[in-house]
Phi, psi and omega in degrees: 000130175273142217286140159330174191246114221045026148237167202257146166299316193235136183056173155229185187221140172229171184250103156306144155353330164284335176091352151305181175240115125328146180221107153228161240201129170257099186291152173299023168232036183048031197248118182280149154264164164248142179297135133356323201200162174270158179240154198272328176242159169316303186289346158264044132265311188321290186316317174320297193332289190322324175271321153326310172289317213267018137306313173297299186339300203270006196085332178322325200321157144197172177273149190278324189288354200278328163313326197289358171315114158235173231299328188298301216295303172350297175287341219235003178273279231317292172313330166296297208274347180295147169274091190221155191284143164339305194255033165259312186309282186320307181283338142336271185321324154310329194278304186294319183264003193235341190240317198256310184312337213256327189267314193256337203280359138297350177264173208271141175258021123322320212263349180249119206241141148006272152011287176314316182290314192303277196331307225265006189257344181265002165286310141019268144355271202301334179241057164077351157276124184318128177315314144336292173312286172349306164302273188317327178286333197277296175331296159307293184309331170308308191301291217282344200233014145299324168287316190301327204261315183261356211218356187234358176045039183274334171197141191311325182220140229247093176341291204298085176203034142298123212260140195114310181313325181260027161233149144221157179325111155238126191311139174279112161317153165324102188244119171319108151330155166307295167002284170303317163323288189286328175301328183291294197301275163002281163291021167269147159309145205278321181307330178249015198276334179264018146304303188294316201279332184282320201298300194292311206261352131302332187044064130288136173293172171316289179304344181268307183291345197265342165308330227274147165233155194321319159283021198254352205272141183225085177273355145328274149343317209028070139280176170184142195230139180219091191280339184226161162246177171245128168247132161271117202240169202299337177243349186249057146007102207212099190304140147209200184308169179290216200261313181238189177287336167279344160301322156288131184202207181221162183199139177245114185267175204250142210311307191315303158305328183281323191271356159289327192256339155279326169299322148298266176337325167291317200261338185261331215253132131324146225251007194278156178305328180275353172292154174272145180297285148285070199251168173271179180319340174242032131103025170265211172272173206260141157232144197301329184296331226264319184274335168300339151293323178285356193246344186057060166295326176293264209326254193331300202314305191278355166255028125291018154094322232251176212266124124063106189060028156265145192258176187282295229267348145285000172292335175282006154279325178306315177294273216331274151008311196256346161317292176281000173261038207243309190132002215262122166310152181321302210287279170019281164291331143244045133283320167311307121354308203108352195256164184249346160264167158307297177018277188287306184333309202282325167314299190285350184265014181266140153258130201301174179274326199272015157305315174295311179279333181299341179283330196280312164333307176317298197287344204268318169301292174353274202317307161344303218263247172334351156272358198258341162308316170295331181284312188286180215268099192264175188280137150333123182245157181224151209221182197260116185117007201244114160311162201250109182100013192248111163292358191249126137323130178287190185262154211260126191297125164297128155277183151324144171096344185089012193255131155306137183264148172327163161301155147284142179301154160281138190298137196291140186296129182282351194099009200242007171330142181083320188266353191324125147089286216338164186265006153272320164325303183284345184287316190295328165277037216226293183316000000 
């Protein structure tokens, strides 16, 4: 509908006492507002104006008061009212208070812009926090001001949209030979050797095996159902759901794990369905600091051979490894695994090196096999229309008319053409 003749369709302008102009407004959320500031002429408020509808128009809108929010109270509701696993919530809460609240959390979250984000990661950066932390902190902040923008509209667009900030490098961990595997299991107090092993050829987390109870165990089967973890939480020890929802799962072990793990339940487990399975020495639950001191893990790492800085949680690369080098499909691994992306599966499905020499082993038979075909002494073919003991075709007989008859087709190729006798045919097949 068009506006009356001096009046404006949308908002008005008043001329103050002062001699400025005021712009005001009525917002879709039926609230009137005033511009930030005065204008020097009637036409840049008019203009202000202008620009205001056709944010509401594009959807663009937000209330101006909703930026001035700031960002610590703000972040530290959001990680409160999130739905998180116990020791997501606690690294959160780390995150926020050690990285982002020191730097950002006085400003308005209006007021943080790209820029802002560039500064405060190489402040970062520049005082010792590790590029990992970084990530992760940049990340979490990305997540809480993705809710200001889509889902609480407190500001149009979401700083954190640099490209590069939420990857850093990570060097590829270790992965153990079968070899290594056992040697490690060896050099464990005997209470922990069928830990390591179930740990490597299983792909079980830390937190699932030390969860595991008697009744997840089917050895009959030679399974394991792994309905909970163990989290270690700041103060606390605390059983819950797995990591996702794919984390519950059933896992079937492979004869070595099944008879380390019936020889353990006989000598360690108690016989009621609720015993833990993996406990320390005095039947309590397991903590990682506690067993790597009681096992001497630096001492057993070297003397099983293993590299430097290797961790219990690579052990869960070797089953993986060995999973996918069965030949075992994406979803399959992650099922196995555990995982609810793709992600990780297609990482073990690359291929590896001793993956690799076995395809070449493979293509090395092929070849072999078809150079020593190619070598031996083949029969004299002889095709219609050919003399018989003559390297010269004969001449090929006129039908009516005076026209020549076709060739007879040539015998279809083994693949070994060309190569008959030659002295590469023979080498290879020698070889």
């Amino acid at each position: 509908m068009a506006a009356s003749k001096g009046r404006r369709r949308f908002g008005n302008v008043r001329r103050l006492p002062s001699g400025r102009y005021q712009a005001r407004y009525v917002g879709p959320d039926g609230l009137e507002r005033k511009a930030p500031h005065t204008f020097e002429t009637e036409r840049q408020a008019a203009m202000w104006l202008t620009v205001v509808e056709s944010e509401i128009i594009k959807g663009e809108w937000s209330a101006p008061e909703a930026g001035e929010i700031k960002l610590d109270g703000y972040g530290r509701k959001w990680i409160a009212e999130r739905k998180l696993q116990p020791r997501t919530r606690e690294n959160y809460e780390d995150l926020f208070r050690l990285h982002i609240g020191p730097h950002l959390g006085a400003l308005a979250l209006g007021a943080i812009k790209p820029q802002t984000i560039r500064t405060w990661r190489r402040n970062l950066l520049d005082g010792g926090t590790t590029e990992p932390q970084a990530v992760k902190a940049y990340s979490l902040l990305r997540a809480i001001l993705n809710t200001a923008v889509k889902e609480d509209e407190l500001i149009r667009q979401n700083p954190c949209r640099i490209p590069g900030y939420d990857r850093y490098h990570t060097p590829e961990r270790p992965v153990a030979t079968v070899a290594q595997v056992l040697a490690l299991a060896e050099r464990m107090p005997p209470r922990f050797a069928a830990l390591v092993i179930v740990a490597a050829f299983s792909g079980l987390r830390w937190g699932e095996l030390a969860a595991l109870r008697r009744s997840d165990i089917d050895l009959t089967a030679g399974t394991v159902r792994v309905p909970r973890k163990l989290a270690a939480l700041r103060n606390r020890m605390e059983f819950g759901p797995p990591k996702s929802e794919a984390g519950n799962r059933t896992v079937t072990l492979p004869a070595a794990a099944r008879s380390a793990l019936a020889a353990h339940l006989a000598e360690y487990v108690g016989e009621g369905t609720e015993e833990l399975v993996f406990t320390g020495d005095k039947g309590a639950v397991l903590r990682s600091g506690n067993f790597r001191r009681a096992v001497g893990w630096a001492a057993a790492l070297r003397a099983a051979g293993m590299p430097e800085g290797f961790h219990f949680h690579d052990l869960r690369h070797t089953g993986n490894n060995l999973a996918a080098a069965t030949g075992a499909s994406t979803r399959d691994l992650m099922h196995r695994m555990g995982h609810a992306s793709m992600r990780a599966a297609l990482v073990y499905q690359h291929a590896n090196s001793e993956r690799d020499r076995e395809i070449a082993a493979g293509m090395d038979r092929r070849i072999a096999k078809q150079a020593r075909r190619a070598a031996a002494p083949g029969k004299a073919r002889s095709t219609k229309g050919e003399a018989k003991g003559s390297d010269k075709p004969a001449k090929q007989k006129r039908a009516k008319g005076g026209k020549a008859e076709r060739p007879a087709c040539e015998p279809a190729s083994d693949g070994t053409a060309g190569a008959t006798g030659t002295p590469m045919a023979r080498k290879i097949s020698k070889g």
